[in-house]
Structures are given as C-alpha cells and as structure tokens.
N, CA, C and O atoms as a DFTB+ gen file, in Angstrom:
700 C
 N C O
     1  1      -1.039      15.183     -77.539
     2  2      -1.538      15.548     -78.856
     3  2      -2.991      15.953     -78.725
     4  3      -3.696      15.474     -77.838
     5  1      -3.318      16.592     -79.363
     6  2      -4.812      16.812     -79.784
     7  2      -6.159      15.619     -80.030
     8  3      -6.175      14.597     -80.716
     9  1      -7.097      16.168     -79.266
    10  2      -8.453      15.327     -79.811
    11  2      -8.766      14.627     -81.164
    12  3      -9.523      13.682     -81.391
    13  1      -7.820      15.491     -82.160
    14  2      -8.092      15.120     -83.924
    15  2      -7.232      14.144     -84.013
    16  3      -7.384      13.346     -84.937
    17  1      -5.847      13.926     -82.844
    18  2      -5.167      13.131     -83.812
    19  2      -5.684      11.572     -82.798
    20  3      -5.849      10.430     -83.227
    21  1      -5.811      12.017     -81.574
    22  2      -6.705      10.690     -80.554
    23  2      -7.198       9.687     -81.380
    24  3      -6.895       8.503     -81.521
    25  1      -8.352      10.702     -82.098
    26  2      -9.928      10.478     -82.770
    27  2      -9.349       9.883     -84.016
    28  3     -10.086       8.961     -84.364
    29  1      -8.266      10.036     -84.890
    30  2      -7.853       9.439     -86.142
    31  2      -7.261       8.197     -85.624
    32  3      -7.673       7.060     -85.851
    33  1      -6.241       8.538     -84.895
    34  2      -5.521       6.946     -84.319
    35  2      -7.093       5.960     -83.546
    36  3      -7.351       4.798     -83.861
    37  1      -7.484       6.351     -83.073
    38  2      -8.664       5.425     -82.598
    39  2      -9.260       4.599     -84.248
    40  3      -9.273       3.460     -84.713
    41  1      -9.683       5.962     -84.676
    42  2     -10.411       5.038     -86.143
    43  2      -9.689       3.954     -86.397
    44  3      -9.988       2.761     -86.355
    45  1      -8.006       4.897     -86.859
    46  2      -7.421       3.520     -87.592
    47  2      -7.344       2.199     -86.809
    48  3      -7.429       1.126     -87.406
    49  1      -7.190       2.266     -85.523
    50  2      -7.516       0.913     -85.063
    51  2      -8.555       0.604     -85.175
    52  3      -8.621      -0.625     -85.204
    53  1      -9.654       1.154     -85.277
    54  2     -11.202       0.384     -85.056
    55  2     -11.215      -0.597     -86.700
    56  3     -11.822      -1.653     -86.873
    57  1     -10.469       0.045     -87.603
    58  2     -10.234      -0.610     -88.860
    59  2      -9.113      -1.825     -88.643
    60  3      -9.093      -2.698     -89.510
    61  1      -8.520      -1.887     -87.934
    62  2      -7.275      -2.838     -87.834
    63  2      -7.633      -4.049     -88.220
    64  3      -6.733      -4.835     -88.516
    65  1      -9.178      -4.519     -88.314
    66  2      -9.082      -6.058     -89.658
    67  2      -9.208      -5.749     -90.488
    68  3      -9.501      -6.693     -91.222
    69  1      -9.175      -4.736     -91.057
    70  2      -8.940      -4.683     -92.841
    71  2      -7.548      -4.341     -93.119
    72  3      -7.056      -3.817     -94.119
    73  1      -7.219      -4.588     -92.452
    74  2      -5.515      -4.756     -92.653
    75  2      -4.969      -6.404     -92.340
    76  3      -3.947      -6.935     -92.774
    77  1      -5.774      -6.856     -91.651
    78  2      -4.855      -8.077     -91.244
    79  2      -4.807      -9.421     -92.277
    80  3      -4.262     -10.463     -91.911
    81  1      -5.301      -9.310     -93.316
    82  2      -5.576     -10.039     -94.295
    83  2      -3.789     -10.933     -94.797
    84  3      -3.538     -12.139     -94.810
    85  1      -2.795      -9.653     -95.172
    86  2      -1.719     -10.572     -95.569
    87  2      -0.823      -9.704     -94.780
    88  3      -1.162      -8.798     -94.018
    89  1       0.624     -10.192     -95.128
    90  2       1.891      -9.341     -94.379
    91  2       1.814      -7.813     -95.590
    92  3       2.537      -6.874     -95.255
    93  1       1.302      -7.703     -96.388
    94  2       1.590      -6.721     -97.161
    95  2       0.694      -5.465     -96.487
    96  3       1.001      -4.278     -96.379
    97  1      -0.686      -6.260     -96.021
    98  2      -1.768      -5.410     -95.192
    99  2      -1.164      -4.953     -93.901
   100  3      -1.262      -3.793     -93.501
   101  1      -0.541      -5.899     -93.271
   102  2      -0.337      -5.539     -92.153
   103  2       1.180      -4.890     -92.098
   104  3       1.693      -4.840     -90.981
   105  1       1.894      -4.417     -93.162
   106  2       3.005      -3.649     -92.916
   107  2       2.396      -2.318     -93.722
   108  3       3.056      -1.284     -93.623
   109  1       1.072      -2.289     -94.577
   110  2       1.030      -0.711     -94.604
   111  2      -0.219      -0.331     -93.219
   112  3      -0.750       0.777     -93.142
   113  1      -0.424      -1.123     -92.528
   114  2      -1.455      -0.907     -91.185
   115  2      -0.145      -0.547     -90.807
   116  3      -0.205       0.679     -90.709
   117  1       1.307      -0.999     -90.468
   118  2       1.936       0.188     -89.624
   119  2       3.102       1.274     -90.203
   120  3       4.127       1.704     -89.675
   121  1       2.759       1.411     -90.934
   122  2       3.229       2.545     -92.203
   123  2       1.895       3.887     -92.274
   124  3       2.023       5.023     -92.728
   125  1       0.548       3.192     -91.599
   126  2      -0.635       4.215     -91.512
   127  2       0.031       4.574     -90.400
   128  3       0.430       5.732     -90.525
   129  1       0.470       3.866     -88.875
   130  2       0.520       4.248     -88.114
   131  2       1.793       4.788     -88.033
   132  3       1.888       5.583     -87.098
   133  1       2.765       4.643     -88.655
   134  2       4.267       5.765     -88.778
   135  2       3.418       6.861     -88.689
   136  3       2.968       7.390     -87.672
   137  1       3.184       7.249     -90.272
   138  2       2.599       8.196     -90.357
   139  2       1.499       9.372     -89.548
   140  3       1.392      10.449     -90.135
   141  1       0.874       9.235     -88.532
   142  2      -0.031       9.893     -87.652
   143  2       1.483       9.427     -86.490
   144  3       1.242      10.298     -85.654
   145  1       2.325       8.956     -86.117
   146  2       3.351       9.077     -85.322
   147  2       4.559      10.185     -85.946
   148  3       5.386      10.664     -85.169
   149  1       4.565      10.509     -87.326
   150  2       5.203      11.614     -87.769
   151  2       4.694      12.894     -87.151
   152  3       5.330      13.850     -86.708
   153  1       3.216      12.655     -87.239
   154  2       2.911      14.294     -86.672
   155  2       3.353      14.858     -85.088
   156  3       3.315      16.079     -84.941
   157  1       3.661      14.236     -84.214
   158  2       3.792      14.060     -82.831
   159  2       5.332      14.907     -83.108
   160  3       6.010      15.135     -84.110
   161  1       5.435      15.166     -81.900
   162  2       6.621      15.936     -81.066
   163  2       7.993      14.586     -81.261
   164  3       7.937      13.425     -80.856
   165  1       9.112      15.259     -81.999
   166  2      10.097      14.033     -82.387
   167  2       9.972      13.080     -80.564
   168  3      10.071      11.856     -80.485
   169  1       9.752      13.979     -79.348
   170  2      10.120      13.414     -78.264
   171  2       8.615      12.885     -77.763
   172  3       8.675      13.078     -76.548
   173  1       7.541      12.424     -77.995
   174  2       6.516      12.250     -77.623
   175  2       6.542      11.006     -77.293
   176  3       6.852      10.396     -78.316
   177  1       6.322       9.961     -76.058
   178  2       6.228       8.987     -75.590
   179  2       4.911       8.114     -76.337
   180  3       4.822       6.887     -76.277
   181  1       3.812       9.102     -77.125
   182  2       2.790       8.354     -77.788
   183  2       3.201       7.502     -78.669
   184  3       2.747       6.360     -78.587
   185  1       4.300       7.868     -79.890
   186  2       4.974       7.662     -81.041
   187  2       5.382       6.440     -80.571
   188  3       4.780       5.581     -81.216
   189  1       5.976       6.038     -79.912
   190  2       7.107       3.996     -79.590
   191  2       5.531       3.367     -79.169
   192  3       5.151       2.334     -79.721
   193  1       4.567       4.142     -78.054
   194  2       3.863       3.465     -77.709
   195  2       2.894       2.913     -78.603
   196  3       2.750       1.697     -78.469
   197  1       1.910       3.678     -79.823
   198  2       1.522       3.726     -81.138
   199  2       1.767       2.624     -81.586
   200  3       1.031       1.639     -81.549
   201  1       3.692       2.785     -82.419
   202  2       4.356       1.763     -83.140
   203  2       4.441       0.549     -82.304
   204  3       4.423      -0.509     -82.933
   205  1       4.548       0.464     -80.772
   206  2       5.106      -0.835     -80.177
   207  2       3.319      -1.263     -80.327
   208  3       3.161      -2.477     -80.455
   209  1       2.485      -0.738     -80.327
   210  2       0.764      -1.846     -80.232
   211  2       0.694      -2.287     -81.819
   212  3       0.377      -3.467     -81.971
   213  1       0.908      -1.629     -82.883
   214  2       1.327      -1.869     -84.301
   215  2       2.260      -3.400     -84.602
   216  3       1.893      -4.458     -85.113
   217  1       3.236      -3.087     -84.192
   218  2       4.658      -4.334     -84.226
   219  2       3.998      -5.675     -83.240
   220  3       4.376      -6.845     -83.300
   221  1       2.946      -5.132     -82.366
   222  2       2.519      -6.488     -81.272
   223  2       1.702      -7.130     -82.063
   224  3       1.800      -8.289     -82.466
   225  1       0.478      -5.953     -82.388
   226  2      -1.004      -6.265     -83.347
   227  2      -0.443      -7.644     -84.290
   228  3      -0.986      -8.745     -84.378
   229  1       0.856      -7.154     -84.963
   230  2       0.887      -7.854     -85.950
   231  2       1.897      -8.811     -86.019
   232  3       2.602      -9.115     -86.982
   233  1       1.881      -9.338     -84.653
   234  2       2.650     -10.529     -84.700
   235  2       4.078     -10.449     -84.262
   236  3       4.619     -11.554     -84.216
   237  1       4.741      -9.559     -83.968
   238  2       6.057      -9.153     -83.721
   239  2       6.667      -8.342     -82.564
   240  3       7.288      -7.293     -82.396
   241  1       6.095      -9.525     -81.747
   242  2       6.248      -8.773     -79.632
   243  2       7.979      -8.568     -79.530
   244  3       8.634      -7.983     -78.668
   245  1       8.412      -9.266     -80.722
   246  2      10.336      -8.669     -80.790
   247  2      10.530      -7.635     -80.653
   248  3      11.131      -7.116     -79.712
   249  1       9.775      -6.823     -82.116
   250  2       9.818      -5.672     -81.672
   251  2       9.863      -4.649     -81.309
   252  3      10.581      -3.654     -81.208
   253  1       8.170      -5.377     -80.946
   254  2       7.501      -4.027     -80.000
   255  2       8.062      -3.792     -78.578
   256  3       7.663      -2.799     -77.969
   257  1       8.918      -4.590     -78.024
   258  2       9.455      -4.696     -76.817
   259  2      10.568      -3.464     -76.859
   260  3       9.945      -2.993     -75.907
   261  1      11.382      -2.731     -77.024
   262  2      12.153      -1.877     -77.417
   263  2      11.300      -0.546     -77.463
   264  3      11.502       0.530     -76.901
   265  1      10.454      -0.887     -78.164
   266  2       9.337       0.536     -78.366
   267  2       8.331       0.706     -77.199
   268  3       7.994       1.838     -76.851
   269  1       7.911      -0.255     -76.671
   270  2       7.198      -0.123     -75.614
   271  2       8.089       0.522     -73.888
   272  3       7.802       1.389     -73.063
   273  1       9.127      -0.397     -74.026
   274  2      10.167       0.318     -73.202
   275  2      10.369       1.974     -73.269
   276  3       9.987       2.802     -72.443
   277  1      10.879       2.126     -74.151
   278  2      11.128       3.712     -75.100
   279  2       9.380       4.769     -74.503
   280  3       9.411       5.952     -74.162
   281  1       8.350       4.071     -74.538
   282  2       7.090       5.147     -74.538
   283  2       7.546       5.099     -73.492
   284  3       8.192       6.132     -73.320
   285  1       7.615       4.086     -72.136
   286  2       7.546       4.345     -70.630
   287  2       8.895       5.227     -70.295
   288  3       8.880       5.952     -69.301
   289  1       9.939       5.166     -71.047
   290  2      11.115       6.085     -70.560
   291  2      10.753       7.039     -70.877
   292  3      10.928       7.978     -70.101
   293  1      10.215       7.231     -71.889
   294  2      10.127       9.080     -72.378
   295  2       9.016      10.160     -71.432
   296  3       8.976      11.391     -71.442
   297  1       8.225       9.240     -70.698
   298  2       7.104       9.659     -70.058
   299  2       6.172       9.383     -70.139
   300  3       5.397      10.205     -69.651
   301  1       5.601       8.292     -70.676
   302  2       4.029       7.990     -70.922
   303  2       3.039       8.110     -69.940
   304  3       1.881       8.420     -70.223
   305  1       3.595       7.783     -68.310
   306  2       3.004       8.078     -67.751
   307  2       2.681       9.375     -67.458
   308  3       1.666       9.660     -66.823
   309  1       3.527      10.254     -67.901
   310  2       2.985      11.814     -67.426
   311  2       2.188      12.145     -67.910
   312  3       1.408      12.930     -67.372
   313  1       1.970      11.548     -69.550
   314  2       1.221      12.357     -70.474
   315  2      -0.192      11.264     -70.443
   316  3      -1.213      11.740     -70.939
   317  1      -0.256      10.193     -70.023
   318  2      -1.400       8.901     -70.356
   319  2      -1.093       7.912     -69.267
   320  3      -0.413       6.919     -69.525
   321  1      -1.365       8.042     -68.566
   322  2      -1.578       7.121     -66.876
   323  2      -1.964       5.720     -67.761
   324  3      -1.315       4.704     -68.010
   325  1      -3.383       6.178     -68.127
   326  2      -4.012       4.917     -68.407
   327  2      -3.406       3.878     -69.466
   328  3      -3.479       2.651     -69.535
   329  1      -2.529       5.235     -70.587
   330  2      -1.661       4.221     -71.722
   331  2      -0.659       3.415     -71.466
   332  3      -0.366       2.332     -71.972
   333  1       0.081       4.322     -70.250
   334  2       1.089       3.357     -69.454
   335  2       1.008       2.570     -68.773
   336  3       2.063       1.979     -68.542
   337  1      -0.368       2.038     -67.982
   338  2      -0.772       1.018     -67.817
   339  2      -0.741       0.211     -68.828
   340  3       0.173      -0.563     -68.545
   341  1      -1.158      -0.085     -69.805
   342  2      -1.597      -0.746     -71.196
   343  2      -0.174      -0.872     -71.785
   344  3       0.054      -1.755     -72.612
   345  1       0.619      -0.169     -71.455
   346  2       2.007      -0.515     -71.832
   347  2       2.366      -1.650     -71.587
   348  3       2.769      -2.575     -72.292
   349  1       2.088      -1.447     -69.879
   350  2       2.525      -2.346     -68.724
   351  2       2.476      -3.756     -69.016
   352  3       3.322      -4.646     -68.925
   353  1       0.802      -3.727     -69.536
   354  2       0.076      -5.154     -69.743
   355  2       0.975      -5.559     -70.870
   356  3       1.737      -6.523     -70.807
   357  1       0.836      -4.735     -71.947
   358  2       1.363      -5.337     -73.580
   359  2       3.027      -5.575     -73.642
   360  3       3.504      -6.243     -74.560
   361  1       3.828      -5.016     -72.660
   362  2       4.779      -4.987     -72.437
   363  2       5.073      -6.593     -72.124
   364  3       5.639      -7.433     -72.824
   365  1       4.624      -6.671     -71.141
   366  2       4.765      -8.031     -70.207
   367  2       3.934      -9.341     -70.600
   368  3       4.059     -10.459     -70.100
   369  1       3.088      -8.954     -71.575
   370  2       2.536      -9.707     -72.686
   371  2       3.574     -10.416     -73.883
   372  3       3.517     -11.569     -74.311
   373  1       4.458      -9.413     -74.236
   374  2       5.308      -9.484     -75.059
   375  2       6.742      -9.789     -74.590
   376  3       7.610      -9.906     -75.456
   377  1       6.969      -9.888     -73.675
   378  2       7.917     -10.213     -72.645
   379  2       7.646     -11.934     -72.988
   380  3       8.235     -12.662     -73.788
   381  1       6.524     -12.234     -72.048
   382  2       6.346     -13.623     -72.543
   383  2       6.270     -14.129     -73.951
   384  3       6.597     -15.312     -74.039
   385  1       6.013     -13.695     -74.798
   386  2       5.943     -14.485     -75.625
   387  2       7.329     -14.255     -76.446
   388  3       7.540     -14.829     -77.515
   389  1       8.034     -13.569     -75.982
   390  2       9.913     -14.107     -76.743
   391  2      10.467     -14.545     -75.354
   392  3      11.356     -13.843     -74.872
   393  1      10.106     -15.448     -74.779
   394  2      10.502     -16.522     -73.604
   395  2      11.296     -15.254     -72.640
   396  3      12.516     -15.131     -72.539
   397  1      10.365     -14.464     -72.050
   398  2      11.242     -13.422     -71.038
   399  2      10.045     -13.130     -69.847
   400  3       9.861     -12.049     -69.288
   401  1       9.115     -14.680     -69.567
   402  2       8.012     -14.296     -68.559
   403  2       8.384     -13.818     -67.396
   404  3       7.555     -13.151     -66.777
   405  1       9.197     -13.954     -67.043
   406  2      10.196     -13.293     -65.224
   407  2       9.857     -11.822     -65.102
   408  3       9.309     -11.132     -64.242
   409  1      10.635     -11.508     -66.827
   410  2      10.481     -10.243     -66.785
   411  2       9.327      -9.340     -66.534
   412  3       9.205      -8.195     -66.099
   413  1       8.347     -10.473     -67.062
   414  2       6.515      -9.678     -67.549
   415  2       5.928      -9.947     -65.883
   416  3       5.047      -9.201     -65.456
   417  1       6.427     -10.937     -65.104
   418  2       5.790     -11.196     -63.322
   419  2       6.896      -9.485     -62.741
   420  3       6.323      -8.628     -62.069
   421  1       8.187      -9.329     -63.092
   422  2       8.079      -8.411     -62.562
   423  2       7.580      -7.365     -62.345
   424  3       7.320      -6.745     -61.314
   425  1       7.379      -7.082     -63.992
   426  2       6.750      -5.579     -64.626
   427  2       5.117      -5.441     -64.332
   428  3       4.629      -4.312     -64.274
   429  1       4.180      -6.777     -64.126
   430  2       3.037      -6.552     -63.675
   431  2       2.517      -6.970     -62.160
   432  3       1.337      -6.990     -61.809
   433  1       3.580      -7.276     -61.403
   434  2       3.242      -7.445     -59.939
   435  2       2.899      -6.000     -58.834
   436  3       2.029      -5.753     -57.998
   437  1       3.976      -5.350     -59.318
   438  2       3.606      -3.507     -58.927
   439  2       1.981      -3.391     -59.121
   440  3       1.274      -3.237     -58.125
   441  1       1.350      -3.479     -60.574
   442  2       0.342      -3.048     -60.884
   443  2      -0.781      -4.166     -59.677
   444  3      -1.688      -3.571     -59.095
   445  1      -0.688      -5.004     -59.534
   446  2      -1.371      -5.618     -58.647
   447  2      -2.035      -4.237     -56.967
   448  3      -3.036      -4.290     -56.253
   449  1      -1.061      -3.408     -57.001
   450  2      -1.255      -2.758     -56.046
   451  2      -1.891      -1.160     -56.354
   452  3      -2.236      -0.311     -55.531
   453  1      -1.902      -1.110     -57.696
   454  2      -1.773       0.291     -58.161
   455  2      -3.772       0.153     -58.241
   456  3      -4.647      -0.702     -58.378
   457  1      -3.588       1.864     -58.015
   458  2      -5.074       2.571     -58.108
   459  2      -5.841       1.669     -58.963
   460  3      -5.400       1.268     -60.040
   461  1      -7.178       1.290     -58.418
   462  2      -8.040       0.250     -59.492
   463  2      -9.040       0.728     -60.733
   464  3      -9.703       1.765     -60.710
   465  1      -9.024       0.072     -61.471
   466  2      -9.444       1.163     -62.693
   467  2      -9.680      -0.199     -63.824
   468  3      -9.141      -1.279     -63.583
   469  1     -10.428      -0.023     -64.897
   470  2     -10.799      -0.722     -65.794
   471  2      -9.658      -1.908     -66.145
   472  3     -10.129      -2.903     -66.696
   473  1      -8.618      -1.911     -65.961
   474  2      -7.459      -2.595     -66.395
   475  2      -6.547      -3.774     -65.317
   476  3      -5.484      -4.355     -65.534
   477  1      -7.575      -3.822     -63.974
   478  2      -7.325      -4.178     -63.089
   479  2      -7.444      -5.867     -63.951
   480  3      -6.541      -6.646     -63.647
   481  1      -8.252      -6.258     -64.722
   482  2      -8.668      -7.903     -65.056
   483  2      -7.484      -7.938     -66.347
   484  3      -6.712      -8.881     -66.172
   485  1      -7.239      -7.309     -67.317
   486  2      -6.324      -7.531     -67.864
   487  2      -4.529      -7.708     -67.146
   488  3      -3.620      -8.525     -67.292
   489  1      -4.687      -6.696     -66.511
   490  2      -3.225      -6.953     -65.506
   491  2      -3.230      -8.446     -64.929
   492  3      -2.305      -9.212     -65.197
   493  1      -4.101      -8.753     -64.281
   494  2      -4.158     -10.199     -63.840
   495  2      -4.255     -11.354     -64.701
   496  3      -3.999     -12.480     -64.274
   497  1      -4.607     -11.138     -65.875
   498  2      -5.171     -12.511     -66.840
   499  2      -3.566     -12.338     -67.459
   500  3      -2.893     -13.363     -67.574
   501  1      -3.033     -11.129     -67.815
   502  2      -1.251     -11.489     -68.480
   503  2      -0.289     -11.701     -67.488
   504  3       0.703     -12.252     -67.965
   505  1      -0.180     -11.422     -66.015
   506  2       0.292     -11.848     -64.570
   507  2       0.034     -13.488     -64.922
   508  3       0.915     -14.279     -65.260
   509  1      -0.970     -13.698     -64.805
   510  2      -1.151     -15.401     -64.724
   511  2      -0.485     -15.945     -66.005
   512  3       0.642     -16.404     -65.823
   513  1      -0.939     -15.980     -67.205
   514  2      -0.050     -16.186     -68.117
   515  2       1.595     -16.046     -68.076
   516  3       2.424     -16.850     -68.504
   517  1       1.779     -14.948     -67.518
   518  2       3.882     -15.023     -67.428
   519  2       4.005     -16.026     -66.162
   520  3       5.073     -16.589     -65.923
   521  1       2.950     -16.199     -65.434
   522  2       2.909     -17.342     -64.172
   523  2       3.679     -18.551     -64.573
   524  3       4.789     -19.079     -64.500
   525  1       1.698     -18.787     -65.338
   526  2       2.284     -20.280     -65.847
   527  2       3.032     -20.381     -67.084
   528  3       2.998     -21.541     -67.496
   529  1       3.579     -19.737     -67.703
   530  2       4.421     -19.348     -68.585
   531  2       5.868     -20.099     -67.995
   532  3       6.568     -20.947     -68.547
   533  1       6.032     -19.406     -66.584
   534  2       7.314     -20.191     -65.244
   535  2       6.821     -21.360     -64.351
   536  3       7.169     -21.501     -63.178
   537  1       5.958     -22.203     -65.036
   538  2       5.454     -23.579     -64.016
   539  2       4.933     -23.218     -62.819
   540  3       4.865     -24.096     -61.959
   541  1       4.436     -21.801     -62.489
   542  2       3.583     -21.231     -61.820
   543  2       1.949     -21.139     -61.277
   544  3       1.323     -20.418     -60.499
   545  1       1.669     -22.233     -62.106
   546  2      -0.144     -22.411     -62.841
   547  2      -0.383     -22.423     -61.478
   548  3      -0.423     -21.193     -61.480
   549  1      -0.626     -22.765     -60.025
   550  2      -1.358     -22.744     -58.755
   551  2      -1.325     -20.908     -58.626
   552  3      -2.381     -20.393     -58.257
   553  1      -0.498     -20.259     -58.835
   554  2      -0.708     -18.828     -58.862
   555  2      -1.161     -18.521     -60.213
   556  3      -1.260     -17.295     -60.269
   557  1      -1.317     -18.775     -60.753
   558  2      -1.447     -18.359     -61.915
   559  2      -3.406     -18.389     -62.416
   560  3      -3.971     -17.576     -63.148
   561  1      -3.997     -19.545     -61.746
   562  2      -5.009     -19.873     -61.038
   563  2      -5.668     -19.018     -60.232
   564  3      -6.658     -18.341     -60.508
   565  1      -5.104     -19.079     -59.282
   566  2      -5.238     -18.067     -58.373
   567  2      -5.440     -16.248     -58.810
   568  3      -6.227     -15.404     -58.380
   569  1      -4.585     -16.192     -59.609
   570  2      -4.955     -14.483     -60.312
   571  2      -6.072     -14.805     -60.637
   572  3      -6.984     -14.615     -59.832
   573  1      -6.476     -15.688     -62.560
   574  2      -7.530     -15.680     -63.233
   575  2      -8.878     -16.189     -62.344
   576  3      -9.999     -15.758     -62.611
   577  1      -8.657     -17.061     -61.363
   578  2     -10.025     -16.964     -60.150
   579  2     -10.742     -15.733     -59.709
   580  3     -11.850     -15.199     -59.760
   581  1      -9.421     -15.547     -59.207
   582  2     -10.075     -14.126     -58.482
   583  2     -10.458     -12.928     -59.300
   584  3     -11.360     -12.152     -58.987
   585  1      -9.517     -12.809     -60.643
   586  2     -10.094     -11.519     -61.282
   587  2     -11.797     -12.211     -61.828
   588  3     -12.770     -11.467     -61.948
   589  1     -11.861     -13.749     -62.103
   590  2     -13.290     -13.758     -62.946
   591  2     -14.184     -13.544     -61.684
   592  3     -15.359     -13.360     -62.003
   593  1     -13.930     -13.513     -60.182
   594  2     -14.743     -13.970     -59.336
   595  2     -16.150     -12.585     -59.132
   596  3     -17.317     -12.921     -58.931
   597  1     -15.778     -11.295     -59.222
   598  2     -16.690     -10.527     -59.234
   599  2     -17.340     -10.047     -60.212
   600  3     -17.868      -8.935     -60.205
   601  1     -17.361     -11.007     -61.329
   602  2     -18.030     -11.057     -62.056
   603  2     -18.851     -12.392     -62.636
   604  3     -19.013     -12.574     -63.843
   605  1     -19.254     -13.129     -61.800
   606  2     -19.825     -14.227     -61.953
   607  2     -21.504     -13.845     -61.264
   608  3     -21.504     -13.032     -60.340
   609  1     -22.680     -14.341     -61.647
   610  2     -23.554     -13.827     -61.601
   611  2     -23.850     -14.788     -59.783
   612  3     -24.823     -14.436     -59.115
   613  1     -23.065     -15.726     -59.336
   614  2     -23.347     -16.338     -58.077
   615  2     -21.905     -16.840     -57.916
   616  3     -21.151     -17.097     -58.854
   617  1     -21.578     -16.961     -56.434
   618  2     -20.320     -17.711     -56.344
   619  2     -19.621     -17.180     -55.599
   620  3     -19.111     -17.601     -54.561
   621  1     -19.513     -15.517     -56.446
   622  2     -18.856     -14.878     -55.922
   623  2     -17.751     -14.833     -54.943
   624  3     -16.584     -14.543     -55.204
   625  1     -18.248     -15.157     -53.759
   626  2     -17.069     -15.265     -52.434
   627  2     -16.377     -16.376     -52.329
   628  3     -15.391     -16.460     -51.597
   629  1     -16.891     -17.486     -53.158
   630  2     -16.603     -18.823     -52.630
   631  2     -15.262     -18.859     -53.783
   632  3     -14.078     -18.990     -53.470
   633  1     -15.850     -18.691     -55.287
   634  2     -14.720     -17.879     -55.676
   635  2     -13.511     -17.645     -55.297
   636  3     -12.572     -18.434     -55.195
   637  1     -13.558     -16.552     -55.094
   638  2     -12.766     -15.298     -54.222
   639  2     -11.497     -16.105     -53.129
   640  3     -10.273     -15.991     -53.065
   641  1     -12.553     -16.971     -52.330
   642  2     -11.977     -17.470     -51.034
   643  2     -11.472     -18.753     -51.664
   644  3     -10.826     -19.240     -50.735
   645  1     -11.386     -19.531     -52.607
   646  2     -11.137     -20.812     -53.365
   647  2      -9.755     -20.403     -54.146
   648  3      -8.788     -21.162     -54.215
   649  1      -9.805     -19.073     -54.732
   650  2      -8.794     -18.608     -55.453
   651  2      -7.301     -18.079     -53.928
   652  3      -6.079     -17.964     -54.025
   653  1      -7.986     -17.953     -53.066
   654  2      -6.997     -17.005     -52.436
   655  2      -6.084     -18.224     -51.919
   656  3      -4.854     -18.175     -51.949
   657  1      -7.054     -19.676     -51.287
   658  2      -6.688     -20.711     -51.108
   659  2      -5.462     -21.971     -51.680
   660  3      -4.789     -22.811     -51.082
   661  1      -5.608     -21.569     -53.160
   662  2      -4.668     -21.926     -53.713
   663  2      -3.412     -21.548     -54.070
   664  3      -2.709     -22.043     -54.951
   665  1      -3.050     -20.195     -52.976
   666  2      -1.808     -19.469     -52.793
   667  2      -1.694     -19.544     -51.419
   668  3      -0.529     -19.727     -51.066
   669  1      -2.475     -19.470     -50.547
   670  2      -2.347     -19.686     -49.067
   671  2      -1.428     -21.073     -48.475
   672  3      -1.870     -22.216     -48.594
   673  1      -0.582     -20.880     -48.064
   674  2       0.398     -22.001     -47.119
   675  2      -0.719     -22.578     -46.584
   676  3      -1.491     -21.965     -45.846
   677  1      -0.909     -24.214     -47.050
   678  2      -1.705     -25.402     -46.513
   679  2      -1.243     -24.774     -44.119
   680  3      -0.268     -24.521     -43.411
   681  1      -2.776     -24.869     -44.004
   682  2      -2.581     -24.775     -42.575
   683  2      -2.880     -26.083     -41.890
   684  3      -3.811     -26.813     -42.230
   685  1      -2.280     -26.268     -41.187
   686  2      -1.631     -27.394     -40.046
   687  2      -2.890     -27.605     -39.150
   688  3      -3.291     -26.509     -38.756
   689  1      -3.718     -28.734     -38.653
   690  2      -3.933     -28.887     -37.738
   691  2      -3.772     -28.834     -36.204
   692  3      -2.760     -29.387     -35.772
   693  1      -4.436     -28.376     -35.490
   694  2      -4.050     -28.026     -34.294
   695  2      -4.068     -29.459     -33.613
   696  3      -4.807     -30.362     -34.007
   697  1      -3.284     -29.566     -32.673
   698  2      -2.804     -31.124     -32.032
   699  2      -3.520     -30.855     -30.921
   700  3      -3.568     -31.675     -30.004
C-alpha cells in the first residue's frame, strides 16, 4: 500500500489509548481498523495482519491467531520482512496465551537464527515466555539473560557467559 495509508494506520495506533477505555471503544478501535483494511487489495497480507494486532491489542489472541496465520500465508513476508517478523513474535505471543506455548517455541526458534535487526530482544523475551510457559524457566532464563546482557551499562560478558551457562550440560571433572 501506499505511504498515506502506512502514515494513517500508524496514527491510528499512536491513538490506540483513546480507545481502550471500554469494550464499546475498543470494538470501534477495530471497526477504524476494518475500515483502512477495506481499502487494501481483497488479497493483501497487510489486512489479517492489521486486524490480527487489533483482535490481540484488545484482548483476544483467539482471534487474532487465524488472522495472523492468514497475513504469513498470503505473503507478508514478500511485501514486509520486518511485519512478518512481528507476526512471528505476536503470533507466538498469542499462541501462548490460549495454552498453545509449543507452538509459539516452534514458530520463534527459526528466528533465533534469522538476520539481526531491531526485533532480535523481542523474539527472545516471547521465546522465553512460551519457555517457561512449558516448565522451561532454566532456558527461558537463559534467552531473557542474554538478550538484557548487551545492554547493561557493566557486566556485560559475565552476563552473556552466566546466561549461556544455564543451558550448557553441567561439565564433569577431569579424574
């Protein structure tokens, strides 16, 4: 789509608390967003992706799970790398929270490997969550360590090497 309609969908989210007040606010917040999803190509992967951050925003990862699926089949990545990342995250965000965390460790373990880019600390902080979501918390640890670790103003490595530790197979003394 065009810069105008980017630049409108951005606003209306930058407004998204003046909607969140009651369920009446927050079902015409996604009745704004039908609407700027009417203008789109009936086949546009933006449109589920749009409505599925709408249906999450407001409480209902049910579902946005269906719609978020739907942007990544139609192509999101061809048309928005970076949105389909953000899928990825909100996807597997929403995965967990209607008891389907397996699903959300599968869908964000790939990204663990993928090109690094602003979204690298969110991938890891909802990874750890579908973790310990599965009685996982020593990995789960281990992600949120290491993503806070290069950003701590000292520590840094010890960090880093503390987090990697608590996934590393305990090593054996030499006899």
């Amino acid at each position: 789509m065009d810069q105008d309609w980017e630049e409108r969908v951005s606003a209306l989210w930058g407004r998204f608390d003046d909607y969140a007040e009651t369920e009446e606010d927050e079902a015409r917040f996604r009745a704004d967003v039908d609407a700027l999803v009417a203008e789109l190509p009936a086949d546009s992967p933006l449109g589920p992706f749009e409505q599925a951050c709408a249906w999450d925003s407001t409480g209902r990862s049910d579902l946005a799970v269906p719609l978020y699926r739907d942007a990544l089949r139609r192509g999101l990545a061809d048309v928005s790398p970076y949105k389909a990342r953000r899928t990825k995250i909100q996807l597997a965000s929403s995965l967990r929270n209607t008891g389907r965390a397996e699903e959300g460790v599968a869908l964000l373990t790939p990204e663990l490997d993928a090109p690094s880019d602003e979204l690298d600390d969110p991938v890891r902080a909802t990874l750890a969550l579908c973790l310990s979501s599965l009685g996982r918390d020593r990995e789960a640890l281990s992600l949120a360590l290491g993503a806070m670790a290069p950003h701590l103003p000292r520590y840094q490595r010890s960090m880093a090497n503390y987090a990697r530790l608590l996934v590393e197979p305990a090593s054996s003394p030499e006899a």
